[in-house]
Backbone as a chain_set.jsonl record, in Angstrom:
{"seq": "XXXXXXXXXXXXXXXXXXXXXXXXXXXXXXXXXXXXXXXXXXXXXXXXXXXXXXXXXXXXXXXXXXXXXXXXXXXXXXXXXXXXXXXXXXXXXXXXXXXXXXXXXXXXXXXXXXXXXXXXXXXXXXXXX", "coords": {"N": [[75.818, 114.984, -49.416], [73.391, 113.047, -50.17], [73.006, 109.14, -49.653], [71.568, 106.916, -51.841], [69.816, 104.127, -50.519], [69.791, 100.898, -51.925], [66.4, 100.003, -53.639], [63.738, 98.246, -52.437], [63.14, 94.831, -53.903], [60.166, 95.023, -53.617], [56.7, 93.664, -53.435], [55.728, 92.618, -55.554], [58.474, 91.603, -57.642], [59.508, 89.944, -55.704], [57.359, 87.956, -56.21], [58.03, 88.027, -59.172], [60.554, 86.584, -58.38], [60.326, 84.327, -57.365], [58.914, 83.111, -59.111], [60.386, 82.827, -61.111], [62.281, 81.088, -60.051], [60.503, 78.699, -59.498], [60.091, 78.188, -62.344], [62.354, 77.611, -63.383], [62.996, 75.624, -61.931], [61.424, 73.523, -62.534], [61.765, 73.506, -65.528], [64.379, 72.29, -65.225], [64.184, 69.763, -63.944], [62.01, 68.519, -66.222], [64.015, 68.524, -68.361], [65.609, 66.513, -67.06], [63.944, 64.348, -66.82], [63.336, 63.854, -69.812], [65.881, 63.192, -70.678], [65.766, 60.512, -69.01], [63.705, 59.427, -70.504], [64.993, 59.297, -72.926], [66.911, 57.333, -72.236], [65.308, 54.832, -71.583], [64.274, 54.544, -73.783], [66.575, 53.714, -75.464], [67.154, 51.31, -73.402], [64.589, 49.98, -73.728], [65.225, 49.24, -76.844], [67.514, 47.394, -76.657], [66.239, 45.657, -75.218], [64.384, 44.696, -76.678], [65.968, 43.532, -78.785], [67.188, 41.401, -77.107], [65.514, 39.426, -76.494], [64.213, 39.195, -79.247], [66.366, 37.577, -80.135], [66.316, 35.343, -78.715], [63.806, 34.312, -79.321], [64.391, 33.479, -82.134], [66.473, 31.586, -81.642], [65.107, 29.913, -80.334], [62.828, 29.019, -81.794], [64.764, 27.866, -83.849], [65.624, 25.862, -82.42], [63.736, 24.865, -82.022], [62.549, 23.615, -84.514], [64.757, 22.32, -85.706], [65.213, 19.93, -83.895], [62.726, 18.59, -84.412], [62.91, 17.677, -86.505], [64.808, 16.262, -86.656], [63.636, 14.371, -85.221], [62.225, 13.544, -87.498], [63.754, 12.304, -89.665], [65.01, 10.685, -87.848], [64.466, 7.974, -88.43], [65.672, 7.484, -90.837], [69.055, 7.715, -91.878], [72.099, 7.456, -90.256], [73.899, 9.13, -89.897], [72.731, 11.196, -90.665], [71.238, 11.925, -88.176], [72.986, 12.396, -86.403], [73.79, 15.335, -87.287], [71.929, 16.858, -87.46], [70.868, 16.178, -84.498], [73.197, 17.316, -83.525], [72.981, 20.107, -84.223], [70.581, 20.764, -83.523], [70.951, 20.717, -80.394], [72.941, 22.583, -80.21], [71.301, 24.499, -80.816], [69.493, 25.206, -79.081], [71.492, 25.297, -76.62], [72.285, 27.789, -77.214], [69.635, 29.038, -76.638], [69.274, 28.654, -74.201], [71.867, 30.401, -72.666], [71.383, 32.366, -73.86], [68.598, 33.109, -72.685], [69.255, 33.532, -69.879], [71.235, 35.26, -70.061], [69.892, 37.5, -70.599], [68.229, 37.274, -68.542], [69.663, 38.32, -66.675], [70.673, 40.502, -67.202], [68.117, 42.423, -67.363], [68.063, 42.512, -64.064], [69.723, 43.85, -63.424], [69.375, 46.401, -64.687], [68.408, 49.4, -63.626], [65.913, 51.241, -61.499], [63.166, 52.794, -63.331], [63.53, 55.882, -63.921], [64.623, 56.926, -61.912], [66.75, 58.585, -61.301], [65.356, 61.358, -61.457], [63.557, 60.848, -59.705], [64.654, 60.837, -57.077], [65.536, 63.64, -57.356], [63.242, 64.908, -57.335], [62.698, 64.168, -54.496], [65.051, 65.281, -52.95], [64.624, 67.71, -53.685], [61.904, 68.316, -52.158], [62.513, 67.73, -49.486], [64.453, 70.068, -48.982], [63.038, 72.538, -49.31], [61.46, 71.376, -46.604], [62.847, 71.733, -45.12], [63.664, 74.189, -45.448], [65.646, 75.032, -45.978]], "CA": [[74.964, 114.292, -50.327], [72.326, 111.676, -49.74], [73.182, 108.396, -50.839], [70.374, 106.302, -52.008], [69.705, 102.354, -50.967], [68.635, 100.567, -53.114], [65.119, 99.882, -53.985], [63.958, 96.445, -52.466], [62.203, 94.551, -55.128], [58.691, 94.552, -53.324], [56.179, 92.259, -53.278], [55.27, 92.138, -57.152], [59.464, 91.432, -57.608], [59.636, 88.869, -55.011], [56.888, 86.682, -56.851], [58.34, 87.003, -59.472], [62.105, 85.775, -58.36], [59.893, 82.96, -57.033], [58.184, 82.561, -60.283], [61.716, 82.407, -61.904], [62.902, 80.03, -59.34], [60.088, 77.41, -59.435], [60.003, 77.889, -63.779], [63.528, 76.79, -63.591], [63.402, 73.954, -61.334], [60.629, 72.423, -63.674], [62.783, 73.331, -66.799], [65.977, 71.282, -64.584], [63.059, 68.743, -63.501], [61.808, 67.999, -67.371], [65.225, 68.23, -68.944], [65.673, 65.303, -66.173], [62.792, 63.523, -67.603], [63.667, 63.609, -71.353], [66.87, 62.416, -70.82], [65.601, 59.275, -68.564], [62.894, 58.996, -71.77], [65.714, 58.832, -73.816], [67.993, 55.973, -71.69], [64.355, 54.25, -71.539], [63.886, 54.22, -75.015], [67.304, 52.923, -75.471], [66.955, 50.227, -72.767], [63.851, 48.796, -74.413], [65.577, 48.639, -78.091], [68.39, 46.497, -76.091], [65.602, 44.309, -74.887], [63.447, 44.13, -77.935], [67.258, 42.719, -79.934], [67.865, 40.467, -76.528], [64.214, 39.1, -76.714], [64.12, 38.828, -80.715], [67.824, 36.566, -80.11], [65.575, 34.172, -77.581], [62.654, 33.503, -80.03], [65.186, 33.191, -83.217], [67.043, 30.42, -81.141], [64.048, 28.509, -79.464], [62.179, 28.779, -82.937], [65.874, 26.854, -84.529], [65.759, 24.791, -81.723], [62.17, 23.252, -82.194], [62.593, 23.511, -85.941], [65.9, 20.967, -85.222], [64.851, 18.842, -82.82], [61.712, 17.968, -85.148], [63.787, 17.136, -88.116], [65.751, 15.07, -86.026], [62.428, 13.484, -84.947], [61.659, 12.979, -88.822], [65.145, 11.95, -90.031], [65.508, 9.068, -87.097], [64.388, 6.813, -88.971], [66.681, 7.249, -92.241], [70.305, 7.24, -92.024], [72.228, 7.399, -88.47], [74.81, 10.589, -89.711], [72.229, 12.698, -90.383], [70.702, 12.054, -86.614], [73.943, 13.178, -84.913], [74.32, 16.464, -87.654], [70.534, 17.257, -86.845], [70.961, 16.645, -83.59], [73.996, 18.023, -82.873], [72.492, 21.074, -84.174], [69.433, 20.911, -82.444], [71.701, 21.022, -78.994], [73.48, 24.067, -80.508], [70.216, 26.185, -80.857], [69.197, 24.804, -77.542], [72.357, 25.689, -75.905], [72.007, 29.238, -77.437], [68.119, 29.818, -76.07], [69.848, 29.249, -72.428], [72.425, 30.765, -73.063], [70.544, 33.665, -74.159], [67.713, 33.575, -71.847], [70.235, 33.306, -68.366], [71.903, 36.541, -70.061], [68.505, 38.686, -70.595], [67.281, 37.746, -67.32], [71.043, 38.963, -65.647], [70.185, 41.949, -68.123], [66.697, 42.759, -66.537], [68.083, 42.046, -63.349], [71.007, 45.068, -62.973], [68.862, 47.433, -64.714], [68.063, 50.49, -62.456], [64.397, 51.525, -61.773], [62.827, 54.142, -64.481], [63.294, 57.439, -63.765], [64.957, 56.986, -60.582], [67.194, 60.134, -60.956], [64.333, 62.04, -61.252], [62.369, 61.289, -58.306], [65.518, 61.049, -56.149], [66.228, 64.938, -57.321], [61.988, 65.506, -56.583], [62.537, 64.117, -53.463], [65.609, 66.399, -52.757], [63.568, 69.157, -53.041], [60.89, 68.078, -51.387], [63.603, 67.607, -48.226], [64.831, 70.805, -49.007], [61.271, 72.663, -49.13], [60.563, 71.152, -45.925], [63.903, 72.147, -43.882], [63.817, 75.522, -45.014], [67.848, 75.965, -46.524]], "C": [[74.367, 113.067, -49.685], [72.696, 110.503, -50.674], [72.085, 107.188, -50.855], [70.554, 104.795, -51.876], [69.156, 102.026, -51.899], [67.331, 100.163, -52.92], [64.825, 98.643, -53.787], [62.644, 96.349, -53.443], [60.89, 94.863, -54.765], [57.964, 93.469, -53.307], [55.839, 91.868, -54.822], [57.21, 91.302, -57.651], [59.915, 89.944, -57.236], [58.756, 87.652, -55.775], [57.376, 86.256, -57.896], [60.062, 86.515, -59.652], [61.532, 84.698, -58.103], [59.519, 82.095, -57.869], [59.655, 81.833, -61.083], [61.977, 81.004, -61.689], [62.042, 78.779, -59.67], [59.904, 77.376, -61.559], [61.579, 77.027, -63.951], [64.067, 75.309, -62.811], [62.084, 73.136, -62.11], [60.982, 72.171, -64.455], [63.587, 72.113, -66.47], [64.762, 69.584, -64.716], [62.774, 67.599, -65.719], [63.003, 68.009, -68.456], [65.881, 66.333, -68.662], [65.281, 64.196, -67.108], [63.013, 62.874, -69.231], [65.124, 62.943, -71.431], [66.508, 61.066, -70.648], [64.802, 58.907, -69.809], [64.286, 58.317, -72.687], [66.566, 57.193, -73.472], [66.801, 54.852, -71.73], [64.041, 53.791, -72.693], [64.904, 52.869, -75.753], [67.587, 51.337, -74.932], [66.057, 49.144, -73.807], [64.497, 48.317, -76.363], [66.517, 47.27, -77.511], [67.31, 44.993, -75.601], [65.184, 43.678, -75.897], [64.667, 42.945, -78.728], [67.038, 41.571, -79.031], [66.551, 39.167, -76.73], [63.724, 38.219, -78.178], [65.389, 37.259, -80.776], [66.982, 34.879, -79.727], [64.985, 33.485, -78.687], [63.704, 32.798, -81.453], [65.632, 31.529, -82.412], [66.029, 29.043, -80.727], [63.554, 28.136, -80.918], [63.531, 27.729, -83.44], [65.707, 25.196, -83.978], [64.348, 23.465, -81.8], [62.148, 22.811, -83.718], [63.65, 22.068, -86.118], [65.703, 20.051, -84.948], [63.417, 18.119, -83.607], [62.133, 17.478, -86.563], [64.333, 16.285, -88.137], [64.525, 13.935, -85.763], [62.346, 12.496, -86.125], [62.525, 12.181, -89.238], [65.464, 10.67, -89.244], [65.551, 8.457, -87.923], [65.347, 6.513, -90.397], [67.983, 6.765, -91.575], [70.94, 7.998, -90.123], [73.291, 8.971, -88.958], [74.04, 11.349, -90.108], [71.413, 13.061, -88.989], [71.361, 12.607, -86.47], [73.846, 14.86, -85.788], [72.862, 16.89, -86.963], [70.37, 17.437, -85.319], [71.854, 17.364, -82.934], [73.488, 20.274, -83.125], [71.369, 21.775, -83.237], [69.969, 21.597, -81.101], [72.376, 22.356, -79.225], [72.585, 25.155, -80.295], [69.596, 26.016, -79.472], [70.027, 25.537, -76.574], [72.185, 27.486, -76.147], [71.094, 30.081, -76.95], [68.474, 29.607, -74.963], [70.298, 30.025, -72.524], [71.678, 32.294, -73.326], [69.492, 34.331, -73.113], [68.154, 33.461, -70.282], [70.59, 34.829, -68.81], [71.125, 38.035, -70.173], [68.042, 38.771, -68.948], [68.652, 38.492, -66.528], [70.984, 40.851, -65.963], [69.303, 42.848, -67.177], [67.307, 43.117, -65.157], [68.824, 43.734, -62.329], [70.395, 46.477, -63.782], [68.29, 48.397, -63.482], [66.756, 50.505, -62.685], [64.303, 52.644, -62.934], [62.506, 55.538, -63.622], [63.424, 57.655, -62.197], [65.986, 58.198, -59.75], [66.096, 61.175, -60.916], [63.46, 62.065, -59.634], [63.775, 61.114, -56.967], [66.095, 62.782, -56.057], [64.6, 65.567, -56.843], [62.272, 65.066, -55.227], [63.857, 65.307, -52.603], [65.286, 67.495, -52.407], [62.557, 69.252, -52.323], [61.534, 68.317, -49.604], [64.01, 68.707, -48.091], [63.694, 72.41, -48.755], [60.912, 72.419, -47.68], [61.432, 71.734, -44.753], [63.992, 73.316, -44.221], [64.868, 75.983, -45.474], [67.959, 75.462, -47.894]], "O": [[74.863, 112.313, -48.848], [72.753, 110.551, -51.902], [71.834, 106.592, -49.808], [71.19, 104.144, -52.705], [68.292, 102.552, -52.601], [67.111, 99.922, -51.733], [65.296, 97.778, -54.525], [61.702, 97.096, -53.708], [60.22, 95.038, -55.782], [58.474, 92.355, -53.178], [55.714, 90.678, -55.11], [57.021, 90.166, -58.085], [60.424, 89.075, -57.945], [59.273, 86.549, -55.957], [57.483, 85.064, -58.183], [60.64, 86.197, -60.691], [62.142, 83.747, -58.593], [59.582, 80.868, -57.793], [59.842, 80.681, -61.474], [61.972, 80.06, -62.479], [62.648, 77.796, -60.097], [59.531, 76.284, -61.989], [61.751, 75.986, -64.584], [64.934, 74.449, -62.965], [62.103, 71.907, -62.045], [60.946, 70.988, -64.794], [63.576, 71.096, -67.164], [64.784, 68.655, -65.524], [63.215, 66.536, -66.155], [62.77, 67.384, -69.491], [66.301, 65.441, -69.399], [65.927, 63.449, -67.844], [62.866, 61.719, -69.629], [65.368, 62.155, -72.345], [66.685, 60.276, -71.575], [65.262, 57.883, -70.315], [64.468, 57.139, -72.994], [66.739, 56.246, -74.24], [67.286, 53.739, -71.936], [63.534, 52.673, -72.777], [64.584, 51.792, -76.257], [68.037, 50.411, -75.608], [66.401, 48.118, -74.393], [64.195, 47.271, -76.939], [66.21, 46.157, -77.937], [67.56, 43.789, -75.64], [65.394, 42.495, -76.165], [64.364, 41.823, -79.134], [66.701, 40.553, -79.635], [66.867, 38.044, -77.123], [63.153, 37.133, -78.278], [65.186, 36.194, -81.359], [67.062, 33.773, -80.262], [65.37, 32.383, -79.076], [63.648, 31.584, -81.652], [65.048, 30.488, -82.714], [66.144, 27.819, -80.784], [63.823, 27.0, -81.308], [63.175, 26.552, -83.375], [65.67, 24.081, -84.498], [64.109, 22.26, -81.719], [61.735, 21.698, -84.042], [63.278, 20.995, -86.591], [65.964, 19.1, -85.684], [63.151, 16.978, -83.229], [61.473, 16.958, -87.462], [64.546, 15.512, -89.071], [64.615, 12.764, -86.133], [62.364, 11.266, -86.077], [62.099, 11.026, -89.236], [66.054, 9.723, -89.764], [66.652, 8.201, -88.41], [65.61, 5.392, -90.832], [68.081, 5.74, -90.9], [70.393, 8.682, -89.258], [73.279, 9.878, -88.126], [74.448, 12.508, -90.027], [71.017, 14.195, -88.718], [70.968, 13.759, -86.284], [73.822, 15.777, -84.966], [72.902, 17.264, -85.79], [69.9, 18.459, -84.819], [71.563, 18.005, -81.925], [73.672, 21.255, -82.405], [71.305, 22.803, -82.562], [69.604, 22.709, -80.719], [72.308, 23.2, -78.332], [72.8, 26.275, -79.831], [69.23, 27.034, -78.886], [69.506, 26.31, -75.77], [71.981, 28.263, -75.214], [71.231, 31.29, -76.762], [68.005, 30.489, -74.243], [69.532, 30.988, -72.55], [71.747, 33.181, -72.475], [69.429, 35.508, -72.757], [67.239, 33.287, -69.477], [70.276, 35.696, -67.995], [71.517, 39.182, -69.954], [67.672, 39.745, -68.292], [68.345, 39.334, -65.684], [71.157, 41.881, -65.312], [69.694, 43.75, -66.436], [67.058, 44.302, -64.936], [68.578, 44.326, -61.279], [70.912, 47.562, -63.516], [67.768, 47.91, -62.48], [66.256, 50.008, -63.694], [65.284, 53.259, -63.351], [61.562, 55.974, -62.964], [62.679, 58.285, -61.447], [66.098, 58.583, -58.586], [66.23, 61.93, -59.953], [63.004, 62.911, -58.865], [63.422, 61.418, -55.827], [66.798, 63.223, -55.148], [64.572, 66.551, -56.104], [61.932, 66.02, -54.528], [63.47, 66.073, -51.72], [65.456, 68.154, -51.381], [62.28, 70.336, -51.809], [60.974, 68.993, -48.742], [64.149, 68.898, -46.883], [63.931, 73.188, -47.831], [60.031, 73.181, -47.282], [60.964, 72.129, -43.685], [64.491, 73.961, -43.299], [65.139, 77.184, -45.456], [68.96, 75.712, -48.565]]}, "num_chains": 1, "name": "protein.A"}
């Protein structure tokens, strides 16, 4: 008995295992993508709160510090409560704006897994394995 090889795919076959291959590394590729969207999205709510904290505090702080302005002239214990407040919302808008910029600072680039896995292939693509 004759025993039969098998049947190589051909050339219609071969395009499309190729077709397969490059539909699924775009799928992998934009799966990528939507995730980093998502950590991106997240990031900026984290800023928008750290950001919103800043203005809340500076806004207290000038609001304070001008009350204290007004108030000098009356009685001397409501200077120090006024001002001691004042220095509180003061201390808070450093305080705040030292810990946004440390924030900013240790964030990763956007979408830096992504083009480190395009460049992968690109490297991989170019050597051939």
């Amino acid at each position: 008995m004759e025993q039969e090889s098998p049947a190589s795919p051909g050339l219609l076959g071969s395009f499309r295992t190729l077709g397969d291959a490059l539909v699924a590394t775009l799928q992998d590729r934009l799966e990528l993508v939507s995730v980093e969207l998502q950590e991106e999205k997240f990031r900026l709510i984290q800023i928008f709160v750290w950001i919103s904290a800043a203005v809340f505090s500076g806004m207290m702080a000038i609001t304070f510090a001008s009350l204290t302005l007004v108030y000098y002239c009356w009685e001397s214990a409501r200077l120090a409560v006024l001002g001691g407040l004042a220095l509180l919302y003061a201390g808070a808008l450093v305080a705040i704006v030292v810990s946004l910029r440390r924030f900013l600072a240790r964030q990763p680039k956007p979408f830096a897994a992504t083009l480190q896995e395009i460049g992968e292939d690109r490297s991989c693509i170019r050597t051939g394995s």
